[in-house]
N, C-alpha and C positions, 0 to 999 in steps of 0.2 A: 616314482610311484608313491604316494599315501600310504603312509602307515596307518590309518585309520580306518575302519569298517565303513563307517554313518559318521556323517558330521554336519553339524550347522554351523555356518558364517555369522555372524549378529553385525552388521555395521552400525556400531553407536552411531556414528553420525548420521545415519538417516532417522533414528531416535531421536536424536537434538531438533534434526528440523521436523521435525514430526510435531514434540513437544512446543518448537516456534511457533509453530501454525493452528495449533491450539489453541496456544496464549494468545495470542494475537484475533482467534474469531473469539474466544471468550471476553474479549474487550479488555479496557485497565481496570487495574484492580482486583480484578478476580483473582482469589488465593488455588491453590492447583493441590489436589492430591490426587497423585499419580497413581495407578491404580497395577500390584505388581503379582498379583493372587497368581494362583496356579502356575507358580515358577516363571511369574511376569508371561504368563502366558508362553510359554515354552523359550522364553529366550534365557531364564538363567533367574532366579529371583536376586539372590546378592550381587550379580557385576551391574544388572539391568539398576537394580535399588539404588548402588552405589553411583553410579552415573545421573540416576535423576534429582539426587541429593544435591553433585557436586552443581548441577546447574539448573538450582533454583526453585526444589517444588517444595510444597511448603510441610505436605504430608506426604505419607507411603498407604495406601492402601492394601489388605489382605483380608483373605477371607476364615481363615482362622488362626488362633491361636500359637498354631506350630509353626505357619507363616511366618506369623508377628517374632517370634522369639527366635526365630531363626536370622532372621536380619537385626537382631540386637544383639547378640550373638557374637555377629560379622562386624559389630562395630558400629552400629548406622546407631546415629544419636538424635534425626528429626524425627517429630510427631511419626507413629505408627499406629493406623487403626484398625482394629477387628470391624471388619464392616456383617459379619455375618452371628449366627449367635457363638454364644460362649455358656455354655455346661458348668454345672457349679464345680468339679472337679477340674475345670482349668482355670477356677479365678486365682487362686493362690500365684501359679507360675505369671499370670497376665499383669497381677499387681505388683508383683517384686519386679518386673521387669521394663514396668512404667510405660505400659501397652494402655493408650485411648481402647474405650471399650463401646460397641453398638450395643446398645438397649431397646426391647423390643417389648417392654410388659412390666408392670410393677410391682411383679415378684422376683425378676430379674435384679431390678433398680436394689431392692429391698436384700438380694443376696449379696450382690456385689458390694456393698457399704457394708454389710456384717464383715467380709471377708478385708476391707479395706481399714474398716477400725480393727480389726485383728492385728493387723499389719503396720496400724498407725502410719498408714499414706494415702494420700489423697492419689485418685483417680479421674482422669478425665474421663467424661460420659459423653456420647452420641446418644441419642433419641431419637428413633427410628417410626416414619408413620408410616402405614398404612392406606394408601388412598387407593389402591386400585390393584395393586401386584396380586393381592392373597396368598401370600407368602408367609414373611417374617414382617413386623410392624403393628405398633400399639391400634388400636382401634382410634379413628380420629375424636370419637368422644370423650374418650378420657385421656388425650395426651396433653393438656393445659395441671390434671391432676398431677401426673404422673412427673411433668416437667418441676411442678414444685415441688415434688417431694425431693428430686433432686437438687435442684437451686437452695434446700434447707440443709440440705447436708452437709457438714462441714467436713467428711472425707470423698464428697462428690463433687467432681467439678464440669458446669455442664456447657460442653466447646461446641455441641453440633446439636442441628435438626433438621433431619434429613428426612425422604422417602426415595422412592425408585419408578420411574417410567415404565411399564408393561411394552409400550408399543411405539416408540417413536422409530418414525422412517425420513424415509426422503418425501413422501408426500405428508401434507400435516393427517392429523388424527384427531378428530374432533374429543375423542377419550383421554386423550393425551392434555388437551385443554383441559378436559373436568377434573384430572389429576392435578395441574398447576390452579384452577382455581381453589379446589379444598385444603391443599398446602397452605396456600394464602391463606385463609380462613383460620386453621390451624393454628397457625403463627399469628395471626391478631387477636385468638382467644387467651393465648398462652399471653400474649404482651397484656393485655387487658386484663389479667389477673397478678401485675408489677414485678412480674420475672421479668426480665434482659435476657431480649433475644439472641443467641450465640450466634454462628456461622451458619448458613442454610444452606443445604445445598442435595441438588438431584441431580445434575446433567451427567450424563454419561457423553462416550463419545459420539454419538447419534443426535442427541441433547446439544452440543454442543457444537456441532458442525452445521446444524438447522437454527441453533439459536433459540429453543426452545428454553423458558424459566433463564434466561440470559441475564436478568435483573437477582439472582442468586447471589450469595459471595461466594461459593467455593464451585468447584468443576471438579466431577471424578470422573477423567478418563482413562480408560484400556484398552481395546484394541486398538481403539487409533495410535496411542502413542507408537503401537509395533508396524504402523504403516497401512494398517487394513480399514476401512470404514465395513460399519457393523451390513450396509446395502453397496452396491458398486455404484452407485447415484453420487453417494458422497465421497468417495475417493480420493476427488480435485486435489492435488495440494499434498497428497502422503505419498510416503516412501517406504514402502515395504524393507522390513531390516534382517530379515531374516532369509536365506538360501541351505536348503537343504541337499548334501550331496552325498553320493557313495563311490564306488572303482566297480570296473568288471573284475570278477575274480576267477570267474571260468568261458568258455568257450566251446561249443560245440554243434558241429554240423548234424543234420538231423536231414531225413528223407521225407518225404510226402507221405503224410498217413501215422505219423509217429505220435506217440501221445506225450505231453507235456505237465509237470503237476499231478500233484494230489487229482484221486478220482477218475485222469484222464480226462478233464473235463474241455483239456484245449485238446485239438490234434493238428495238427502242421496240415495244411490244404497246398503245401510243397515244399522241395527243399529247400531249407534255408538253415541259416544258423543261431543258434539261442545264446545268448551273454546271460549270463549267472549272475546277481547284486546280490552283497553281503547286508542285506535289508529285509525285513518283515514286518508282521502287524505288532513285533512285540517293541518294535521302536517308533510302532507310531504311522506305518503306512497302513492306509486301509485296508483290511480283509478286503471289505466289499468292492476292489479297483482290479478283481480279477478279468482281463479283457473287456475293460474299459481306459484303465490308466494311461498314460505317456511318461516317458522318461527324455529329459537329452543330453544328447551324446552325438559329440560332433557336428554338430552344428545340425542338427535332425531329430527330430520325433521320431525314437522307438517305444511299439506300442508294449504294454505289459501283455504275457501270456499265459496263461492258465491260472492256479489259485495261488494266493497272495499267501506264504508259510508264514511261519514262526520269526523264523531266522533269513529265511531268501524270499528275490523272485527274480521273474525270471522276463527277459526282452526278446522280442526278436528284430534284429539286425542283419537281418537276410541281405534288405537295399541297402544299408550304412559301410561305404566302403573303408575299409582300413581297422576297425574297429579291432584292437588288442588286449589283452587281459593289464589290466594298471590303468585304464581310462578310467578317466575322469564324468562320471553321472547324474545331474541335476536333476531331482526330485522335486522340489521346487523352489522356486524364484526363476533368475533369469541368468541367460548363459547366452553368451552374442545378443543377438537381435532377435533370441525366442525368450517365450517366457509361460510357463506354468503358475498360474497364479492360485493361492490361496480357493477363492471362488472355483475355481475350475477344479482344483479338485475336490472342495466339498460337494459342488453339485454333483460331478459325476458318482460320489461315494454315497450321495443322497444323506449330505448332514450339513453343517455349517465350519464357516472357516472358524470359528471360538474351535470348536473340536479337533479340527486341524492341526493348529498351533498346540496346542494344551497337551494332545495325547504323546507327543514325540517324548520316548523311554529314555531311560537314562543311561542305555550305552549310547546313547547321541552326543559326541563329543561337541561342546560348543569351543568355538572360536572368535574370539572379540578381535575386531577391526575398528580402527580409525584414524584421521588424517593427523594425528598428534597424540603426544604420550598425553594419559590422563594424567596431571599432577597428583591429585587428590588420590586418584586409582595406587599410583608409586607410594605416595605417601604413607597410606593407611595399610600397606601391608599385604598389596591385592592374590601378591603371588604366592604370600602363606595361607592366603583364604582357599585356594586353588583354582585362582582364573588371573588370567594376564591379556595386556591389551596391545595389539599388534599395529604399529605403527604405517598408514601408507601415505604413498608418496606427498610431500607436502603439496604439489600443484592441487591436490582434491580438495583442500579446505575453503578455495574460493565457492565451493560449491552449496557451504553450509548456508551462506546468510548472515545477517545481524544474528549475536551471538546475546540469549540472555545474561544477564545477572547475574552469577557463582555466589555462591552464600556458602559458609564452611557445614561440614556432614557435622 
């Protein structure tokens, strides 16, 4: 029986070839920041970080601040960028801790260099445009300004210019094209007033699996690297790394006409028996999968019944014969020859697999898997960090592929 309530599996190794397949549509050459925000997307920010250090990305992407210094922290010594903004009350921590920093305006530019001659250390700057999101990003007309006030700065150093895709899919976007031509433009106004242009870069994983702005140097992808394409179009070629599971922990037969859940909102249409999961929406499974969800368990689809608690919910395994308290419960990924995919359950929860992944609580015990010890992972201390990486059978490594690069964290 599992001693754990909720847990997630992470097979780095479908990471690695995840990250393969990547590199390899993003052409040579192309530098790679990994993109590990929102706890890498629910699989773990520091074991996930550390893992795409040890084998070859060149950056770590995050979306703020406590991200960033959270993985410096743990030790992690490449590029780290705030790709999102930064509040004048986090520049101090971002600067002493040698975090690249997104710029989005030239009163940002104008803070961050007060705070860096404070500090007497130079800072690397991203500059972020604007072409389409309406988000965060300098207006495209004055980012040739803006660019030089950084390029004069002798505690600025300016490594990136970027923007962001609003729209790309599996089929092209004509929109998506007028985003890649104004970048361009961008970027010839800025060279044409004798700054040297830094690293450009917009692809996300959707970006980069269609090939869009492919002629870029850097690539930032995320979902993909965790195996999901941002459409199920683009899929080809990934490996879902992540398996979310739980145990039955109760058991009981119930009569036709019996009410199940908060509100009574299911009622048994016969008798059958209900399995109890030590799971709810505060770990991350959807409220809204009240008599809609699936769960498996022995090699079967049991549907979820009534409302989706806190802390439980609740199956019925009426048809599942054998079904005992200490089984083993896949919530999602794949278990034999079924498989609960990401997609499948965003759709039926009516939101997207980013939400999926991201929202899973942190009594979710993760679990790292792979066909070989990480040396780098042994090295750097993994198991005082509080993650360790579980060894399987060596036969599974023929499964990886050519192997990239390693470059030391």
């Amino acid at each position: 029986m599992q001693s754990r309530r909720v847990w997630a599996e992470i097979d780095l190794d479908s990471i690695t070839r995840n990250l393969n397949r990547l590199r390899f549509q993003a052409g040579p050459d192309r530098r790679i920041m990994a993109i590990v925000k929102a706890n890498a997307y629910g699989h773990g920010a520091v074991p996930v970080a550390w893992h795409l250090a040890t084998h070859g990305v060149d950056a770590l992407g995050v979306g703020d601040s406590q991200e960033a210094i959270e993985l410096r922290d743990a030790g992690i010594s490449i590029p780290i960028v705030v790709l999102g903004a930064i509040v004048p009350g986090e520049m101090g921590a971002v600067v002493s801790h040698d975090i690249e920093v997104t710029v989005h305006s030239g009163e940002r530019v104008r803070l961050l260099e007060r705070e860096a001659r404070r500090a007497n250390r130079q800072v690397a700057v991203h500059l972020k445009v604007d072409t389409g999101m309406g988000r965060l990003g300098c207006s495209p007309t004055r980012a040739a300004e803006i660019a030089g006030v950084i390029d004069q700065s002798e505690f600025l150093r300016f490594v990136g210019l970027c923007t962001h895709f609003s729209s790309v899919g599996a089929e092209p976007d004509p929109f998506t094209q007028q985003q890649v031509t104004l970048f361009e433009n961008v970027c010839r106004s800025i060279a044409d007033t004798g700054v040297a242009l830094p690293a450009r870069h917009a692809s996300a994983s959707a970006a980069v699996l269609t090939r869009v702005a492919s002629h870029l140097d850097m690539i930032r992808p995320g979902l993909g690297l965790y195996g999901i394409a941002p459409e199920p179009e683009l899929a080809e070629g990934l490996s879902p790394a992540l398996t979310l599971k739980t145990q039955v922990i109760f058991l009981k037969d119930l009569p036709a006409g019996a009410p199940v859940g908060y509100a009574r909102e299911h009622v048994t249409s016969r008798a059958t028996r209900i399995a109890t999961l030590p799971v709810g929406y505060n770990d991350g499974y959807p409220w809204r999968l009240k008599d809609r969800g699936e769960v498996l368990l022995r090699g079967h689809r049991a549907p979820v019944v009534g409302r989706v608690s806190m802390d439980y919910l609740m199956v019925d395994v009426g048809q599942i014969p054998g079904v005992s308290v200490g089984d083993e419960v896949t919530l999602l990924g794949t278990s034999g020859d079924r498989t609960i995919s990401a997609f499948e359950l965003a759709e039926r929860a009516g939101t997207i697999p980013y939400e999926i992944l991201t929202r899973l609580g942190k009594r979710v015990a993760r679990v790292y898997r792979a066909s070989r010890d990480d040396e780098e992972l042994a090295s750097n201390g993994a198991a005082e960090r509080g993650f360790a990486v579980v060894r399987r059978p060596q036969s599974a490594a023929s499964e990886l592929g050519p192997q990239a690069p390693r470059r030391d964290a």
